[in-house]
N, CA, C and O atoms as a Tripos MOL2 file, in Angstrom:
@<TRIPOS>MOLECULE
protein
  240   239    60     0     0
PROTEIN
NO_CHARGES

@<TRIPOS>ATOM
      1 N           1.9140  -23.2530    2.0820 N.3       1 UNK1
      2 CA          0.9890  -22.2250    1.6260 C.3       1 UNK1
      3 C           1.2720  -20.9300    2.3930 C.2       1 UNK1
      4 O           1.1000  -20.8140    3.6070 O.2       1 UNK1
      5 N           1.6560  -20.1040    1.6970 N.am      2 UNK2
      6 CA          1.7690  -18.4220    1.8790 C.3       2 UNK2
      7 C           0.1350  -18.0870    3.0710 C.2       2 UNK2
      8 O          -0.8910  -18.7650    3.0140 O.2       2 UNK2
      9 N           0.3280  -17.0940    3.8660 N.am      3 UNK3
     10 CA         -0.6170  -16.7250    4.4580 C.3       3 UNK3
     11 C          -1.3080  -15.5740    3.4530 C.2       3 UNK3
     12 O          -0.7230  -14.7560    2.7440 O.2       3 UNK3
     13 N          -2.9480  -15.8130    3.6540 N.am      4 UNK4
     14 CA         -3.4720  -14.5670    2.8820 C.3       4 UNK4
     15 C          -2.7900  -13.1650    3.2300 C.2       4 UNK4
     16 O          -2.5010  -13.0180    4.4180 O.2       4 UNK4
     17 N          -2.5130  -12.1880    2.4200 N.am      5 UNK5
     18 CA         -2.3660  -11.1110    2.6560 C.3       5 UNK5
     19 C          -3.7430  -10.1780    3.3980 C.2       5 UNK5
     20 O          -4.9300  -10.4780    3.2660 O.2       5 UNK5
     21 N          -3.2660   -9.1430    4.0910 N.am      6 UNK6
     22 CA         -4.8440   -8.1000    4.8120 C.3       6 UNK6
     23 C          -4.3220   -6.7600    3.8840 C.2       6 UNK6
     24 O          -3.4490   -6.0080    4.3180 O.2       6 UNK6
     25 N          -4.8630   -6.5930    2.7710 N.am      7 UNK7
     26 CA         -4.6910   -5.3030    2.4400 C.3       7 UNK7
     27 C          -5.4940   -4.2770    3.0350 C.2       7 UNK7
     28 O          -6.6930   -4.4370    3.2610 O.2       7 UNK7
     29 N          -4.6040   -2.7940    3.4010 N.am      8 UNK8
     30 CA         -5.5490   -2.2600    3.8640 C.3       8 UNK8
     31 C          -5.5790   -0.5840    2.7690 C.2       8 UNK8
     32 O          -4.6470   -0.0060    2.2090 O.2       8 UNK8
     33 N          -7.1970   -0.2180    2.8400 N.am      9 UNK9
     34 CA         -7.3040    0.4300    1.4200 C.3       9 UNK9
     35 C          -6.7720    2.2290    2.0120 C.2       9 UNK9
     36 O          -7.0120    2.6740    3.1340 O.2       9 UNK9
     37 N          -6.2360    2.7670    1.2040 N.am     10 UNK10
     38 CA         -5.9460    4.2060    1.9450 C.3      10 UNK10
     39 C          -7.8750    4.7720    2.1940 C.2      10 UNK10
     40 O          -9.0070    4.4590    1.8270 O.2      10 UNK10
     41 N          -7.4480    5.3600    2.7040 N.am     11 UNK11
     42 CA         -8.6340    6.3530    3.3260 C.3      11 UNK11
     43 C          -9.3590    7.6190    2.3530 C.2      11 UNK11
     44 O         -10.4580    8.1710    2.4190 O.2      11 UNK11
     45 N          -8.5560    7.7280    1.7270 N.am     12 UNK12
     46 CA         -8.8140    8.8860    0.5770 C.3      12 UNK12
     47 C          -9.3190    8.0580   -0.6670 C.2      12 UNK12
     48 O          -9.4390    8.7520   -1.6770 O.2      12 UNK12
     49 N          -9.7600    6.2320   -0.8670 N.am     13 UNK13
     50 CA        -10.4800    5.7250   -1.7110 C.3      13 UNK13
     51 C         -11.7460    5.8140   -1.8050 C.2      13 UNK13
     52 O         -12.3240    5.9700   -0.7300 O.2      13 UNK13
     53 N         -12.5050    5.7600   -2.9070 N.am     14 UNK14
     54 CA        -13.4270    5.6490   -2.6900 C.3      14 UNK14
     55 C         -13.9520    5.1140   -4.0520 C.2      14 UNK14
     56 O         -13.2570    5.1400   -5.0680 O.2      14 UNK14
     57 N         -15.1750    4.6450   -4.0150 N.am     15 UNK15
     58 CA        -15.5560    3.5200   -5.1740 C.3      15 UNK15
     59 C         -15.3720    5.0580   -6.5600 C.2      15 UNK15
     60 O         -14.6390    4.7910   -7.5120 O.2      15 UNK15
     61 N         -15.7720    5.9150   -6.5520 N.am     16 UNK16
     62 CA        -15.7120    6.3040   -7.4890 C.3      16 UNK16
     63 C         -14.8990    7.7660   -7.8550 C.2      16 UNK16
     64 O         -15.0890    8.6490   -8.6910 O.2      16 UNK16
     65 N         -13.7690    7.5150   -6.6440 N.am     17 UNK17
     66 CA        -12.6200    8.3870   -6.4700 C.3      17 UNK17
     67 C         -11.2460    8.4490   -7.0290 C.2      17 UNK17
     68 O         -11.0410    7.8660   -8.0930 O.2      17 UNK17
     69 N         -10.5750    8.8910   -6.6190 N.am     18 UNK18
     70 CA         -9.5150    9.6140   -7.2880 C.3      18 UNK18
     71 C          -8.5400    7.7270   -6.9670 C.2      18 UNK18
     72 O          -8.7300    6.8560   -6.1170 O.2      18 UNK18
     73 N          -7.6820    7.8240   -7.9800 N.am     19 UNK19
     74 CA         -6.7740    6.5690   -7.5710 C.3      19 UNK19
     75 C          -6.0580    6.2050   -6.7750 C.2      19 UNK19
     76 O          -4.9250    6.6560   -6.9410 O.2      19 UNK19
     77 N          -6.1750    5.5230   -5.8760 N.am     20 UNK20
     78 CA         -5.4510    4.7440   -4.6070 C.3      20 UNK20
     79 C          -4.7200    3.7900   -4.1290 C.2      20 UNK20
     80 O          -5.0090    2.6660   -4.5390 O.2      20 UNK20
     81 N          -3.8310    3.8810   -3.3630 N.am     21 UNK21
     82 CA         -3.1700    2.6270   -2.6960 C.3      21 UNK21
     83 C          -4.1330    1.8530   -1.9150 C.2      21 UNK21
     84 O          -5.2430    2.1140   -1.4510 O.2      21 UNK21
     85 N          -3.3200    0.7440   -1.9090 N.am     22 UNK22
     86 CA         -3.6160    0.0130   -0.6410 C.3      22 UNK22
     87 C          -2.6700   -0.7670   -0.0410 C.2      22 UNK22
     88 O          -2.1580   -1.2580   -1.0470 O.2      22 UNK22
     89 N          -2.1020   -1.2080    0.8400 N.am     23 UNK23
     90 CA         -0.6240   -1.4240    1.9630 C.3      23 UNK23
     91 C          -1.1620   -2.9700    2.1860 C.2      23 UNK23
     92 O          -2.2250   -3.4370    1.7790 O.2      23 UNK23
     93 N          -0.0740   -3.6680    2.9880 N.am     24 UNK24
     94 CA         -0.0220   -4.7740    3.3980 C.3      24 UNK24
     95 C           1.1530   -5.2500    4.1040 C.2      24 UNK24
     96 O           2.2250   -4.9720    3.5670 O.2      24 UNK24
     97 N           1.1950   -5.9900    5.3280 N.am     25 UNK25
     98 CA          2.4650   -5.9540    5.8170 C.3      25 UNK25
     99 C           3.1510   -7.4560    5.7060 C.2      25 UNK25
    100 O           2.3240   -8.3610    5.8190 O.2      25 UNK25
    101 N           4.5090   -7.8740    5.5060 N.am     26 UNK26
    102 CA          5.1090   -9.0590    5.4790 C.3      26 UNK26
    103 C           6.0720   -8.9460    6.4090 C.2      26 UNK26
    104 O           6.3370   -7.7830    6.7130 O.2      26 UNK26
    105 N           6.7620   -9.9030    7.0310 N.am     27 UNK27
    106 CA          8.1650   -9.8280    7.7660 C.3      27 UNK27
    107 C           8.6900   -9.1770    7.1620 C.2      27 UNK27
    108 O           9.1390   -9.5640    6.0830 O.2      27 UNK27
    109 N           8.8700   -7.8070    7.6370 N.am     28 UNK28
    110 CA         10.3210   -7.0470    6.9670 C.3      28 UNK28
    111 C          10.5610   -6.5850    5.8890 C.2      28 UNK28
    112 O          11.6160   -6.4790    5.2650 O.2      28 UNK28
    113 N           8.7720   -6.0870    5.5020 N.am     29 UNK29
    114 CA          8.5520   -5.5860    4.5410 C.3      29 UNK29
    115 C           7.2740   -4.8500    4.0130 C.2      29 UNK29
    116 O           6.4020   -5.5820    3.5430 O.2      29 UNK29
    117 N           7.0650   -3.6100    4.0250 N.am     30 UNK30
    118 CA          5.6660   -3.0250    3.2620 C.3      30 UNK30
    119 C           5.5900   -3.4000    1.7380 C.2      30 UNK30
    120 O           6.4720   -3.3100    0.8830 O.2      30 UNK30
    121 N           4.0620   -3.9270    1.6120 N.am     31 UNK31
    122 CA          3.8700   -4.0420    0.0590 C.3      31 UNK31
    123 C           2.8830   -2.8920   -0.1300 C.2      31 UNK31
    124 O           2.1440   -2.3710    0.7050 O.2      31 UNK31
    125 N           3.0470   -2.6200   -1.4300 N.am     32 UNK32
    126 CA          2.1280   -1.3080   -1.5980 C.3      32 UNK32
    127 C           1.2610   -1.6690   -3.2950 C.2      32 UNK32
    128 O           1.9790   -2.1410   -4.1750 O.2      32 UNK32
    129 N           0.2060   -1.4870   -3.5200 N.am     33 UNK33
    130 CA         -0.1580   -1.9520   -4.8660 C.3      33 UNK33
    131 C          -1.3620   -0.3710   -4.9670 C.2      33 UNK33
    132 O          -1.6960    0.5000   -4.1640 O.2      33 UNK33
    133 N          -1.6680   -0.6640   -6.3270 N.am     34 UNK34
    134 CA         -2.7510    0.3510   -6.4100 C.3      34 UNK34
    135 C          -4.1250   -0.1620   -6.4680 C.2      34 UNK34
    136 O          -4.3780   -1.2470   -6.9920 O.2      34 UNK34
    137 N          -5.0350    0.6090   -5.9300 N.am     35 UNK35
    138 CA         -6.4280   -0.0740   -5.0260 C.3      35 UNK35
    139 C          -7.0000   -0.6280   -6.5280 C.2      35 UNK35
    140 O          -7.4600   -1.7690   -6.5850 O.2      35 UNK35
    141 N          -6.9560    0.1820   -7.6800 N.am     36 UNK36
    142 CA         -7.9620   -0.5000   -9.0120 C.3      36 UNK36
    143 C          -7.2300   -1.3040   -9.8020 C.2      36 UNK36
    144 O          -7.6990   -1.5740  -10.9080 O.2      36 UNK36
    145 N          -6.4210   -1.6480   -9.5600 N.am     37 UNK37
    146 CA         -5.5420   -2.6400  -10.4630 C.3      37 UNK37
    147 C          -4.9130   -3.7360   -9.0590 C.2      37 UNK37
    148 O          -3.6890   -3.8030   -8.9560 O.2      37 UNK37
    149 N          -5.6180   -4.3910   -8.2350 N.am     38 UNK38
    150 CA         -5.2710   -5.3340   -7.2650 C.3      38 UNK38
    151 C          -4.2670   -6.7520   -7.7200 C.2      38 UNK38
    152 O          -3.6290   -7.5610   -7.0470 O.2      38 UNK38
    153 N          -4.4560   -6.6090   -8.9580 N.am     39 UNK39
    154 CA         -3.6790   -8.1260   -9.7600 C.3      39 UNK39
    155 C          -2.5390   -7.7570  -10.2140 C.2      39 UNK39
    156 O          -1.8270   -8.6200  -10.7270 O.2      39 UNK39
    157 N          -2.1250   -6.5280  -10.1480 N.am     40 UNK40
    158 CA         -0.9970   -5.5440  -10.8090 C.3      40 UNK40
    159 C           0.4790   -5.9230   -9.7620 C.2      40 UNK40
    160 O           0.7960   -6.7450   -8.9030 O.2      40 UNK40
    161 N           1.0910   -4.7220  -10.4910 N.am     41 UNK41
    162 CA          2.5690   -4.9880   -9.5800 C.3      41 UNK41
    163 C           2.4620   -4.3690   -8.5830 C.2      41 UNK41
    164 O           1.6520   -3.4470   -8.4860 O.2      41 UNK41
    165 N           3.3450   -4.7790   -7.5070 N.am     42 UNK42
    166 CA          3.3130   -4.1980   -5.8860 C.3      42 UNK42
    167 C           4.7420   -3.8830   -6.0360 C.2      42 UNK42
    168 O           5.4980   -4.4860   -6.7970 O.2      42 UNK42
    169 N           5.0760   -2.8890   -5.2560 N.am     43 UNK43
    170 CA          5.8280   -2.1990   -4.3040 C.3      43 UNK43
    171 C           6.2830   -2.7910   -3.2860 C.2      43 UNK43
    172 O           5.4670   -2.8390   -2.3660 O.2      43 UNK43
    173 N           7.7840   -3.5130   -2.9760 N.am     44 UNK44
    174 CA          7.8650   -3.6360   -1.5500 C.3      44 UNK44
    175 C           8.7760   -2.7290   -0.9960 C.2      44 UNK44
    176 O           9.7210   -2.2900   -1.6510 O.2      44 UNK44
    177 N           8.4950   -2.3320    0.4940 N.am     45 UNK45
    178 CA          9.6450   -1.7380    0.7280 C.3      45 UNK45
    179 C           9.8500   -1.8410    2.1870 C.2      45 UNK45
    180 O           9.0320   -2.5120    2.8160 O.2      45 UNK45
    181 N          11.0090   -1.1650    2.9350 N.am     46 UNK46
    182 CA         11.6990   -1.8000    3.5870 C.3      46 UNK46
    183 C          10.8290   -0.9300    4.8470 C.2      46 UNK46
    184 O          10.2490    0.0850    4.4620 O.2      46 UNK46
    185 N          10.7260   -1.2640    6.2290 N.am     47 UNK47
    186 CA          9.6150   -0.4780    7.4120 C.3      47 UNK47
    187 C          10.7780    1.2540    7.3520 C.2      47 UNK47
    188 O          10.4320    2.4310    7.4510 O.2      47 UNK47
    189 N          12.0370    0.6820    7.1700 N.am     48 UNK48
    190 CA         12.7120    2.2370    7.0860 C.3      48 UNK48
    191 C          12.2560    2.8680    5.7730 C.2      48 UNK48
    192 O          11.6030    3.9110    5.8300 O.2      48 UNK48
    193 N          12.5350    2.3420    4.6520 N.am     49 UNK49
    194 CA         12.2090    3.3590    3.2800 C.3      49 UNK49
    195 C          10.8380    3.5890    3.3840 C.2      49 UNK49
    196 O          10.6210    4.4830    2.5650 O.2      49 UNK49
    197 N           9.7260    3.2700    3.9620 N.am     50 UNK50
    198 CA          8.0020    3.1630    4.3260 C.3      50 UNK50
    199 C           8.3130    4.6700    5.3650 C.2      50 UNK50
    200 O           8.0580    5.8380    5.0710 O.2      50 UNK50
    201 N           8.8500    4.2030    6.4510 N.am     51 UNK51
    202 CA          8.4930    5.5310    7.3320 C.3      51 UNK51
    203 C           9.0610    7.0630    6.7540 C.2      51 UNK51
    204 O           8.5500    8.1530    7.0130 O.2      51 UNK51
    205 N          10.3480    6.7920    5.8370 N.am     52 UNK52
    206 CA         10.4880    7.8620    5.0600 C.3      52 UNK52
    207 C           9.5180    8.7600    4.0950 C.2      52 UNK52
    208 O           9.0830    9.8800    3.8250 O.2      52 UNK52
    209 N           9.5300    7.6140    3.8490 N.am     53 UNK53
    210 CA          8.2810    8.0090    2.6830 C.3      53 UNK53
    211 C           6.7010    8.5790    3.1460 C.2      53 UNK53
    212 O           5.8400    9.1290    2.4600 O.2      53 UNK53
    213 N           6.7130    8.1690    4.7430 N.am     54 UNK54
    214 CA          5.0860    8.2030    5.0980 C.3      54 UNK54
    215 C           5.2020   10.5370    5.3470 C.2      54 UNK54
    216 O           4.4360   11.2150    4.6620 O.2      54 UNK54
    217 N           5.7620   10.9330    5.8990 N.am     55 UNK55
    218 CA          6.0580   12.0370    5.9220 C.3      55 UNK55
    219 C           5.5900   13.4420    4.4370 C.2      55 UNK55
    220 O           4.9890   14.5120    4.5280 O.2      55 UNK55
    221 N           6.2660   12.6750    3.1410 N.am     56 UNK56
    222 CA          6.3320   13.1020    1.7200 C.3      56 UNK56
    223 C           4.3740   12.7110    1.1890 C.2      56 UNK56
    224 O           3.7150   13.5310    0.5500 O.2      56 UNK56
    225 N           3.9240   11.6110    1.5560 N.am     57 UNK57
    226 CA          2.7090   11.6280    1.4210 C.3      57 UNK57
    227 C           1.7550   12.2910    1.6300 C.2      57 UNK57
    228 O           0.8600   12.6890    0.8860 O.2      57 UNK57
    229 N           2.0380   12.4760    3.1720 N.am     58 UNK58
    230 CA          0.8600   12.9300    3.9490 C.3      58 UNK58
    231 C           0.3590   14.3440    3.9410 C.2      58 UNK58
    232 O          -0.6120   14.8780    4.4770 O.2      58 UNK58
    233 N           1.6100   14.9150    2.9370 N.am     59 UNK59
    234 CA          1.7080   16.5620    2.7380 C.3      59 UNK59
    235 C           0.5950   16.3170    1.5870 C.2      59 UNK59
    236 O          -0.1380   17.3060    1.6120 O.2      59 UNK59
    237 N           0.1990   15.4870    0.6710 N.am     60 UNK60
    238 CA         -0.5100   15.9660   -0.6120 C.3      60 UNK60
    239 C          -1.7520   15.5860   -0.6120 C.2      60 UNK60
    240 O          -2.4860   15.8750   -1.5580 O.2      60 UNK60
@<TRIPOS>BOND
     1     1     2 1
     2     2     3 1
     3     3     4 2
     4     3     5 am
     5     5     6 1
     6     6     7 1
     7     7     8 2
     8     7     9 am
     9     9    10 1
    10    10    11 1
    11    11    12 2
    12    11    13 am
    13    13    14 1
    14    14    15 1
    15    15    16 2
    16    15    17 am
    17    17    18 1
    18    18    19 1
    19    19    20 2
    20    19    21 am
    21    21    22 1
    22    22    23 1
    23    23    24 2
    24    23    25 am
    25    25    26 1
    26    26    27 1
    27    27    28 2
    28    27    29 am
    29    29    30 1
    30    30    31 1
    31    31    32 2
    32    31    33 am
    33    33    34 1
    34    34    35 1
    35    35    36 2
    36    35    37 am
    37    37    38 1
    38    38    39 1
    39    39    40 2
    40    39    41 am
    41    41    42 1
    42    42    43 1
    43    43    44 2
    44    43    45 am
    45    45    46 1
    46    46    47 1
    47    47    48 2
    48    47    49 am
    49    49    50 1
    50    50    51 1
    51    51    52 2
    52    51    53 am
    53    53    54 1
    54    54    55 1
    55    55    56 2
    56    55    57 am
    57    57    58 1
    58    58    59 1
    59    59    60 2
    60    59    61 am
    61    61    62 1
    62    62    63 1
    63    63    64 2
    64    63    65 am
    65    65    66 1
    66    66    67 1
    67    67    68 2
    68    67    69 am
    69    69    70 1
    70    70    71 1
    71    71    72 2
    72    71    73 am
    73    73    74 1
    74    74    75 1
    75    75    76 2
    76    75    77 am
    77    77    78 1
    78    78    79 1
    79    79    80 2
    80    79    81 am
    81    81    82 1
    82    82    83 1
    83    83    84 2
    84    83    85 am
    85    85    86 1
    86    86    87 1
    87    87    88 2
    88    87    89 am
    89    89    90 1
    90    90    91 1
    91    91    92 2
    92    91    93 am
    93    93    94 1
    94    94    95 1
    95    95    96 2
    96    95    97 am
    97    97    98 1
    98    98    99 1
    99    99   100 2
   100    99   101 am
   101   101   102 1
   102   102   103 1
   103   103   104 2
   104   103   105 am
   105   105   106 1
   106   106   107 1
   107   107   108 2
   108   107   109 am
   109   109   110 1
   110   110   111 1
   111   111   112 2
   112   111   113 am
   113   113   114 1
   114   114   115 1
   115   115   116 2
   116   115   117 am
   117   117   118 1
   118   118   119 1
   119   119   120 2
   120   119   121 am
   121   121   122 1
   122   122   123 1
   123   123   124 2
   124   123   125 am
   125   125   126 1
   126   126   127 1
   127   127   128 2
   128   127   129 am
   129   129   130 1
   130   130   131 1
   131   131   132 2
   132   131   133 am
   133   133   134 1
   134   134   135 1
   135   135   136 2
   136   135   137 am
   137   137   138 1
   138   138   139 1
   139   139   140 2
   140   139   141 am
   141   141   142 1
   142   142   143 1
   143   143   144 2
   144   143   145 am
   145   145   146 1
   146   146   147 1
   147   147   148 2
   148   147   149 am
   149   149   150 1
   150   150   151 1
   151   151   152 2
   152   151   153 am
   153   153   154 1
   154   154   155 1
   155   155   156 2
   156   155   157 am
   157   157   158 1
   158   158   159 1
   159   159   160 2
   160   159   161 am
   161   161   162 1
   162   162   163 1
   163   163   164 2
   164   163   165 am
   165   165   166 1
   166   166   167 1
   167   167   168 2
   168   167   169 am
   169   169   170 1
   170   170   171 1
   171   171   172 2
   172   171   173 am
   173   173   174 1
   174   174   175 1
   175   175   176 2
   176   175   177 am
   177   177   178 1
   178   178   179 1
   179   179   180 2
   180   179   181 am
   181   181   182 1
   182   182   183 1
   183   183   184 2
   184   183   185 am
   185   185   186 1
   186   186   187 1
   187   187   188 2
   188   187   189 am
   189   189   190 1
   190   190   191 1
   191   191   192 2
   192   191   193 am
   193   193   194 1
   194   194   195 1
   195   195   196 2
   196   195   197 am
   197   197   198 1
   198   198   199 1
   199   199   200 2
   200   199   201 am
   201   201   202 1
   202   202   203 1
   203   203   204 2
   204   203   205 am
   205   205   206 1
   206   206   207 1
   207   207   208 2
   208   207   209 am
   209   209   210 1
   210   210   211 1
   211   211   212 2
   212   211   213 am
   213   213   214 1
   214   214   215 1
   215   215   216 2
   216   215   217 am
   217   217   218 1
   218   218   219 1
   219   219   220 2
   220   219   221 am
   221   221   222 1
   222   222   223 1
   223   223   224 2
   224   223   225 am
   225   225   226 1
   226   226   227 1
   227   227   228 2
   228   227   229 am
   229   229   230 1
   230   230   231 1
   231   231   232 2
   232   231   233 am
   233   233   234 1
   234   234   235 1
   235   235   236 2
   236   235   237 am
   237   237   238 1
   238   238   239 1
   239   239   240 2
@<TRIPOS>SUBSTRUCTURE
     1 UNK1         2 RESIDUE 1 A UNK
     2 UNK2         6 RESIDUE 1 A UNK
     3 UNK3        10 RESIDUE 1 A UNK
     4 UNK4        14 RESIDUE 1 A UNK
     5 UNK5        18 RESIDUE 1 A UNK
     6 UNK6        22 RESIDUE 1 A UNK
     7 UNK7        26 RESIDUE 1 A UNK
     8 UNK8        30 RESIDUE 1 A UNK
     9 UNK9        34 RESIDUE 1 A UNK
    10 UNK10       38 RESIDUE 1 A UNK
    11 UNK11       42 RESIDUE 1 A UNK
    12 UNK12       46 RESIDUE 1 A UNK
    13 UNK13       50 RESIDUE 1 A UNK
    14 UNK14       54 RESIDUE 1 A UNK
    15 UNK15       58 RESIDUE 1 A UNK
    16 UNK16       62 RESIDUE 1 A UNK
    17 UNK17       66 RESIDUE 1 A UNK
    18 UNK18       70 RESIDUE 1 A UNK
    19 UNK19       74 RESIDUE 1 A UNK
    20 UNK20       78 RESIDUE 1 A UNK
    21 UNK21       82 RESIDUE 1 A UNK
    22 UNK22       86 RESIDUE 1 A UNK
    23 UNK23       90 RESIDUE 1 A UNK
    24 UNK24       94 RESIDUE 1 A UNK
    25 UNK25       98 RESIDUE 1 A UNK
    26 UNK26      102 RESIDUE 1 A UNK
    27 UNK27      106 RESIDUE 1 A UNK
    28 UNK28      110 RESIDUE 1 A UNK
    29 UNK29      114 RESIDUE 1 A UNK
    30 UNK30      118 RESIDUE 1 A UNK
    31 UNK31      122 RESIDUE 1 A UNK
    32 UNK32      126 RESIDUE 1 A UNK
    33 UNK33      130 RESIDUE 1 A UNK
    34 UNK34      134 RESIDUE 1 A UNK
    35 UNK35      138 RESIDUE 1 A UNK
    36 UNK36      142 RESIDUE 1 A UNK
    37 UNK37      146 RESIDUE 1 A UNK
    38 UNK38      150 RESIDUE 1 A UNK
    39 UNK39      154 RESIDUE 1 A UNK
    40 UNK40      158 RESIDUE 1 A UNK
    41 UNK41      162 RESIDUE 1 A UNK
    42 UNK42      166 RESIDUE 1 A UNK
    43 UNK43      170 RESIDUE 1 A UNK
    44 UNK44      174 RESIDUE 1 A UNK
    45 UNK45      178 RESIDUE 1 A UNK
    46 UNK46      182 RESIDUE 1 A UNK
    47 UNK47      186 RESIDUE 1 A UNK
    48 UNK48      190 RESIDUE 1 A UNK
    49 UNK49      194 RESIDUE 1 A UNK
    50 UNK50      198 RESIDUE 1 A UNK
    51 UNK51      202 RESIDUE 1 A UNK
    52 UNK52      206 RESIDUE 1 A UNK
    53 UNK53      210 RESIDUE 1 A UNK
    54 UNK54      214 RESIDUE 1 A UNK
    55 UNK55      218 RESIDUE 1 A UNK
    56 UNK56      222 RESIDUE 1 A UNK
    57 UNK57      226 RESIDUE 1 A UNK
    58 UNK58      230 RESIDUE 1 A UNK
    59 UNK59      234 RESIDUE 1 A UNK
    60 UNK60      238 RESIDUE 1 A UNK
């Protein structure tokens, strides 16, 4: 049995806000899904393509 995942929700969610991520970490890998569709497809990506990417976010 797989360990539960800890998603954690971005900060800019909110119950009746604009649409959001939410993250989760695996060995050697970020998963990324969107906060209102939790059953949907995820995103994995690698802790290097994640820290690239964290930079391009944080501007918007």
């Amino acid at each position: 049995m797989s360990p539960k995942l800890e998603w954690i929700k971005s900060s800019y969610s909110t119950s009746d806000g604009p649409s959001c991520v939410e993250v989760a970490t695996v060995p050697d890998h970020i998963l990324v899904r969107d906060s209102k569709n939790p059953t949907g497809p995820r995103l994995a990506l690698t802790p290097t393509t994640w820290a690239s990417f964290l930079p391009y976010a944080s501007k918007h």
